[in-house]
TILUMTI-288892 format. One line per 4 residues: number of its first residue (from 0); for each residue x, y, z of C-alpha. Coordinates in steps of 0.1 Angstrom, whole numbers, plus 2048, in hexadecimal, padded with zeros to 3 digits. Layout:
N
NUM) X:Y:Z  ...
// end
This chain:
482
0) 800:800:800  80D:823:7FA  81D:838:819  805:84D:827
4) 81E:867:82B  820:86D:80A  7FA:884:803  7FE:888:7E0
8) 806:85F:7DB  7EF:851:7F2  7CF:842:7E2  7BA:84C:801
12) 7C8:86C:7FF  7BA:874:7DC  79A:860:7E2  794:87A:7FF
16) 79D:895:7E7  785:88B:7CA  769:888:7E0  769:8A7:7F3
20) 774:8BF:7D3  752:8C3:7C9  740:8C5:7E8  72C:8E2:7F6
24) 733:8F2:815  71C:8DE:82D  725:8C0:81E  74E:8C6:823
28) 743:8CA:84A  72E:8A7:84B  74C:89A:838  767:8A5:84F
32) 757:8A0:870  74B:879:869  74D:862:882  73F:840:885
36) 725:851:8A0  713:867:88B  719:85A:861  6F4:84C:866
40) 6E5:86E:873  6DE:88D:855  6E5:8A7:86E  707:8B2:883
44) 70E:89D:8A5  6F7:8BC:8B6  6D9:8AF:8A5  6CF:88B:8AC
48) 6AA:88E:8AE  6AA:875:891  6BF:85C:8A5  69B:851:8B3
52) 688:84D:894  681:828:888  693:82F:867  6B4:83A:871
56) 6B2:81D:88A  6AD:802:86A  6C8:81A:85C  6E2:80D:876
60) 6D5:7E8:877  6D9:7E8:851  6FB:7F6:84D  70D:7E7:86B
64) 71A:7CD:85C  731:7E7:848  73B:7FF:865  746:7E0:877
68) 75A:7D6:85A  769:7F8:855  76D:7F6:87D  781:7D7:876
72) 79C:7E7:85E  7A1:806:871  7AB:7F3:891  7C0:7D9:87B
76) 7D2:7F4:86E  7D5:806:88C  7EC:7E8:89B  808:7EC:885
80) 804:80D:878  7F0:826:889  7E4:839:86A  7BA:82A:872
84) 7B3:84B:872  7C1:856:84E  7AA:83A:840  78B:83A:855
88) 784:860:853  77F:861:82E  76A:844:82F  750:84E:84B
92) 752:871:835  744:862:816  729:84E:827  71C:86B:83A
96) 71F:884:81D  708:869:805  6EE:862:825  6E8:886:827
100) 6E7:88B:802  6D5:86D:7FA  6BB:878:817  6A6:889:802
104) 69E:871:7E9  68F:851:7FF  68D:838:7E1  6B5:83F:7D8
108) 6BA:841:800  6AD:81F:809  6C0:80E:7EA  6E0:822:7F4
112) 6DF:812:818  6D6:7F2:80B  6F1:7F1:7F5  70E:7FB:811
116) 6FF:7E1:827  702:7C7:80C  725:7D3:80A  72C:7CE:82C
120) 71E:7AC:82B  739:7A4:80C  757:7B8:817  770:7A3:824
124) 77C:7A8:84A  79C:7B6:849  7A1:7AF:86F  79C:788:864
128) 7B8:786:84D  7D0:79D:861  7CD:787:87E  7DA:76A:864
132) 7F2:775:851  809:792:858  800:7B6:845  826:7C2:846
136) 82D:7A1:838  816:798:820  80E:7B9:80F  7FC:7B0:7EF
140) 7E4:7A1:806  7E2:7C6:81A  7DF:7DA:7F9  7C1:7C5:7ED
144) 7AD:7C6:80F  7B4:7EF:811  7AD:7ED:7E9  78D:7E2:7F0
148) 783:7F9:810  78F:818:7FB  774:809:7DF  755:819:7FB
152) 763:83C:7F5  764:839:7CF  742:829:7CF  735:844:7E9
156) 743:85E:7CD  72E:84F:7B3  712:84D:7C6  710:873:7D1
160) 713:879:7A9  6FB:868:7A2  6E2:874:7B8  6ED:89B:7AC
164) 6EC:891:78A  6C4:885:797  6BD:8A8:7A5  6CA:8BE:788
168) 6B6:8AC:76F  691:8A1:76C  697:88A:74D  6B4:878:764
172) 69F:877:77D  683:861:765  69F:850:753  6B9:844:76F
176) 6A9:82B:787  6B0:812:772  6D6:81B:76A  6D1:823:792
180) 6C7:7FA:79A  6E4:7F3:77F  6FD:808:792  6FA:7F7:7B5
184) 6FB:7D6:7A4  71B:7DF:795  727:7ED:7B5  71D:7CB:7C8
188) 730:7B9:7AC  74B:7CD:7B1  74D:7C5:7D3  74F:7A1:7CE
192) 76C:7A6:7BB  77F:7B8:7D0  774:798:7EB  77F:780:7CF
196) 7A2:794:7CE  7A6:792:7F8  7A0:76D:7FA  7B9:767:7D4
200) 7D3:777:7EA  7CA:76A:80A  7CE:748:7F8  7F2:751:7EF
204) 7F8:75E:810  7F4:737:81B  807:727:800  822:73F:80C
208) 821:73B:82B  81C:710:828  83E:711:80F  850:729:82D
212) 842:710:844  84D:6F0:834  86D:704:829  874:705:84E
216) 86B:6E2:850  885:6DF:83A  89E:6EF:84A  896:6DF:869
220) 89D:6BE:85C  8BA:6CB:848  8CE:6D9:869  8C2:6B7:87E
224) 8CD:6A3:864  8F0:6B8:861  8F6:6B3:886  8F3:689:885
228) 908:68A:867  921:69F:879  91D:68A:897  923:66A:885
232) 944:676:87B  951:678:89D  944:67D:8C1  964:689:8CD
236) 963:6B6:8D6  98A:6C4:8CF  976:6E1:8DA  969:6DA:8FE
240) 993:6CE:902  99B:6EF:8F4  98B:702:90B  996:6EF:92A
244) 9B7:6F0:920  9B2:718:91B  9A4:71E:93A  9C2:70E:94E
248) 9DD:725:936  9EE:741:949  9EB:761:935  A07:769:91F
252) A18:744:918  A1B:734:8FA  A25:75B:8EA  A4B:74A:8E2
256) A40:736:8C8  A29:74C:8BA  A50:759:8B1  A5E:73A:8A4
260) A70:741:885  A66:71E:87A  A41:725:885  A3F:743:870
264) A4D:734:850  A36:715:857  A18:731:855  A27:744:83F
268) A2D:728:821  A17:72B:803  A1A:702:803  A13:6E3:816
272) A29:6E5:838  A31:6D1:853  A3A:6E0:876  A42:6C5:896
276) A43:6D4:8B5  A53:6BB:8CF  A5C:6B9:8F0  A57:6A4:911
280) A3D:696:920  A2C:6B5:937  A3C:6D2:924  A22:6E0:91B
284) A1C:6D8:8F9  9F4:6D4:8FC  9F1:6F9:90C  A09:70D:8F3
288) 9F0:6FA:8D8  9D4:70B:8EA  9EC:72A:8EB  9F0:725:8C0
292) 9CC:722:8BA  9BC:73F:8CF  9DA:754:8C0  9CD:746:89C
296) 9C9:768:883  9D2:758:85E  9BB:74C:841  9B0:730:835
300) 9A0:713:84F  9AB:70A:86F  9A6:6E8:87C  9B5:6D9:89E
304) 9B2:6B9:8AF  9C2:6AF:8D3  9C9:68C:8D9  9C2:688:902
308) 9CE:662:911  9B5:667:92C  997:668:911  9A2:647:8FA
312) 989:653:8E3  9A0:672:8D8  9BC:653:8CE  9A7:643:8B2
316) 9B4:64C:88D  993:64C:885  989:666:89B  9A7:678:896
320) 998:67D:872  975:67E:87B  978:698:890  98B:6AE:87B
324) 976:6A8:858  957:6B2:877  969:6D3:87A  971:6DA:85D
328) 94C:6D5:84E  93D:6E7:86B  946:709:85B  932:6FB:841
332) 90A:709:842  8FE:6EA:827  911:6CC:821  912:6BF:7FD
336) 8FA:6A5:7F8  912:68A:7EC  92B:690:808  90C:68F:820
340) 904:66D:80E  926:65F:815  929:669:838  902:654:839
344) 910:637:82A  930:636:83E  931:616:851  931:621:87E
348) 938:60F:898  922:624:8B1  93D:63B:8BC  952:643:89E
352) 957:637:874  963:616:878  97B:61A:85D  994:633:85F
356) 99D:635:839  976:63C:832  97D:65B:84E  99B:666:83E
360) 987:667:819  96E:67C:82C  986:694:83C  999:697:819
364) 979:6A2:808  96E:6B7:821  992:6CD:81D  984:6D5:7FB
368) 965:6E5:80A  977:701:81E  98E:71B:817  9B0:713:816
372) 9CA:70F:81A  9C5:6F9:83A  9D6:6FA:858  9D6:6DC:86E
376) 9DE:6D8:892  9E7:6BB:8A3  9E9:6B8:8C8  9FC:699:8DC
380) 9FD:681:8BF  A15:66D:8D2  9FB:663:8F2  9EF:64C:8D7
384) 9F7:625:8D3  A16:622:8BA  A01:613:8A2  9E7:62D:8A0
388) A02:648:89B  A10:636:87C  9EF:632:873  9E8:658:875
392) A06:666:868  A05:64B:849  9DF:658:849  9ED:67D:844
396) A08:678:82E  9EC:671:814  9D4:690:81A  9F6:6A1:80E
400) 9F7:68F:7EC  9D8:68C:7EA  9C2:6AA:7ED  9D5:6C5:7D4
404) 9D6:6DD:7F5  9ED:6EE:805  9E8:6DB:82A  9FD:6EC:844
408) 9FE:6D0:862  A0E:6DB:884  A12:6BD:89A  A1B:6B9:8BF
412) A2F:69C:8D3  A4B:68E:8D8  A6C:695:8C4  A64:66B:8AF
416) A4A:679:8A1  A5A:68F:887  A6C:671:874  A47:660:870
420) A38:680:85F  A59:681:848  A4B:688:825  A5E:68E:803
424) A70:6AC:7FE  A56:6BF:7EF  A42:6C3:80F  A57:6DF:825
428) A5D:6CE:848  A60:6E3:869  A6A:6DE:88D  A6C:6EF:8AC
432) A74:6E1:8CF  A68:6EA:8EB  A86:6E9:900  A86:6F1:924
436) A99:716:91B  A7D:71D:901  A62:715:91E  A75:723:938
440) A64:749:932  A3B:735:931  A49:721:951  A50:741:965
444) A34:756:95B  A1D:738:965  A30:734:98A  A34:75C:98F
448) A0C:75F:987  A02:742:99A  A19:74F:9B9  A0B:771:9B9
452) 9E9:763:9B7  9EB:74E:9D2  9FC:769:9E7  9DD:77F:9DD
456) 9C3:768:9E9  9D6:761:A0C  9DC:73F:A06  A02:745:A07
460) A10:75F:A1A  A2C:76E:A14  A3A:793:A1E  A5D:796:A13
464) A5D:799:9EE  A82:787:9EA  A71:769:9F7  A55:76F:9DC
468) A6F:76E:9BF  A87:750:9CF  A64:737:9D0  A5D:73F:9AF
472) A81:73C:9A3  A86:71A:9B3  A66:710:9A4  A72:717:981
476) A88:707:98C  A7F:6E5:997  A65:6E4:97C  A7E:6DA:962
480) A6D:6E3:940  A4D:6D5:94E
// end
């Protein structure tokens, strides 16, 4: 519908102004001081001494099936946008400007209100379908309902014209009752069109609504489906780990590496890369992953995976592989239909594939779905059995020849682990230990923070701040590079 706010646009707006242009004085004062108390009344609201007589009272039984229709769509359009009033006024106006001038001429009068109250059986209740189907939303369906209530001031016009064109002229006036009778047929007709309009568009209302419907049906079953797929490929969260392992890391550690010559480089290369960080058992190696992937701020897709010997689960190869190809098509809103179909078919033993090759077919075509290049992080590879690492660095040495990608994998554990992920000479191979001098700085930030802390809280008192600084040296100390 046009904005009301724009006068010289607005349909209502130029109705209004083609009904009153012609009107005479009196009848610009009945038109502009309608209400719905006194449209059935000839005289101003001062005079009501016909409110008693039996004929205005069949006047109001007859044509209250229209006022409460036009009741209907003023207060349905006063609940989203408070403009009632620009629609309503015009409309009481032109009934109450063709009572009065139809009041003279009883035959015309009594057809005239017979006519509007046929209307108002017809006209469709605008309230109805507002309460159904959203008018902001569905504004075809708005246009052809206020189409239809702006059809009683055109027919109001036409009526008053009529009934002039009666009093100017005696031949009219032995001539028109016929093309009188005609013209309230047509207007009755006209009305059941604009009724047959409503209820087409209130029809496509519901088909649009029943496809958003099912649509969401759709995407309901879409997303549930998604999540079992995902689910099948492995139970096992990297994330819930990740976080654990966040929560216990002391602000500030794991910064060295960010350093590394060799870890830059290994970011930095355009092609497939290798980077082993090693070190003993209790280093720290788990946390300064934690440390690498919070700091994470290049392209492409990250993926990490921490292997934990107190959850066996996190040992399997083919969880290892599930678990990553879950990640990786988790940044994925739809998953293609064939891969979807594979992942289906994909033969589980209730908590993981049962075959790690099918996982490792499924994490290779899953690479191909995100942005590259890929960057893989591997946590504690070496908590697994000896067979399930050669297993999973055999496993990865393919994704390298196979997937036409530049994979960059950083992988933590102990210093044997390089010479199993050896490839040829094309694939640039990093390392970076994690000697007790290169932890030494993460070991005393951790003891200095935890000292200071406790001596915060009072569970360690201490007043002399030498003694402060000798605890926390001979911790360093004693710790060892772990």
């Amino acid at each position: 519908m046009a904005n009301p706010t724009s006068a010289c646009q607005d349909p209502w707006e130029l109705a209004k102004s083609r009904f009153s242009q012609d009107l005479e004085p009196h009848e610009i004062d009945l038109f502009n001081n309608a209400t719905l108390e006194n449209i059935y009344y000839s005289a101003s609201n001062a005079n009501r001494a016909d409110a008693e007589t039996s004929k205005t009272r069949g006047v109001v039984r007859r044509l209250g099936p229209l006022v409460s229709a036009i009741e209907s769509y003023g207060e349905a359009f006063d609940t989203f946008a408070q403009i009632s009033p620009l629609y309503l006024s015009p409309i009481w106006g032109s009934i109450r400007v063709v009572l009065v001038v139809a009041s003279s001429y009883s035959k015309f009068y009594d057809k005239i209100v017979d006519t509007l109250g046929r209307i108002g059986d017809i006209l469709p209740r605008f309230r109805d379908y507002e309460r159904i189907y959203n008018g902001q939303k569905h504004q075809r369906l708005t246009q052809a309902l206020s189409n239809t209530y702006l059809e009683i001031i055109t027919l109001c016009s036409e009526f008053r014209k009529t009934i002039r064109g009666q009093k100017n002229s005696k031949v009219r006036r032995l001539l028109k009752p016929l093309a009188f009778d005609k013209q309230f047929d047509e207007a009755i007709d006209r009305f059941r069109q604009h009724k047959q309009n409503v209820e087409d568009e209130a029809r496509t209302c519901h088909m649009i609504e029943a496809a958003e419907k099912r649509d969401a049906q759709l995407v309901v079953f879409a997303e549930e489906r998604r999540r079992k797929l995902l689910a099948k490929l492995s139970n096992v969260d990297s994330k819930l780990r990740h976080r654990k392992l966040k929560d216990s890391r002391h602000e500030g550690t794991g910064l060295w590496f960010l350093f590394c010559p060799e870890y830059e480089n290994w970011q930095a290369a355009s092609e497939s890369s290798i980077l082993c960080c090693h070190g003993i058992p209790g280093c720290g190696k788990s946390v300064l992953a934690s440390s690498i992937i919070d700091s994470w701020n290049a392209g492409g897709t990250l993926i990490f995976y921490y292997c934990d010997y107190a959850d066996k689960r996190t040992l399997e190869p083919s969880n290892v592989f599930g678990a990553m190809a879950r990640q990786a098509l988790e940044k994925l809103e739809v998953l293609p239909e064939t891969l979807a179909s594979e992942i289906e078919q994909a033969e589980h033993d209730g908590e993981k594939l049962a075959d790690p090759s099918q996982a490792l077919i499924i994490l290779q075509k899953s690479f191909h779905l995100v942005p590259d290049p890929i960057y893989l992080i591997l946590d504690g590879l070496d908590e697994a059995t000896e067979s399930a690492q050669n297993l999973i660095c055999n496993n990865l040495k393919q994704l390298f020849g196979r997937t036409g990608l530049p994979i960059k994998l950083l992988i933590t554990g102990r210093e044997d682990l390089s010479s199993s992920l050896m490839l040829e000479p094309a694939i640039t191979f990093f390392r970076v230990s994690m000697a007790s001098n290169a932890i030494a700085l993460d070991i005393e930030k951790y003891v200095r923070g935890s000292t200071r802390r406790l001596i915060l809280d009072g569970s360690l008192v201490i007043r002399d701040p030498d003694l402060e600084k000798l605890i926390v040296s001979e911790l360093v100390d004693g710790a060892k590079g772990m």
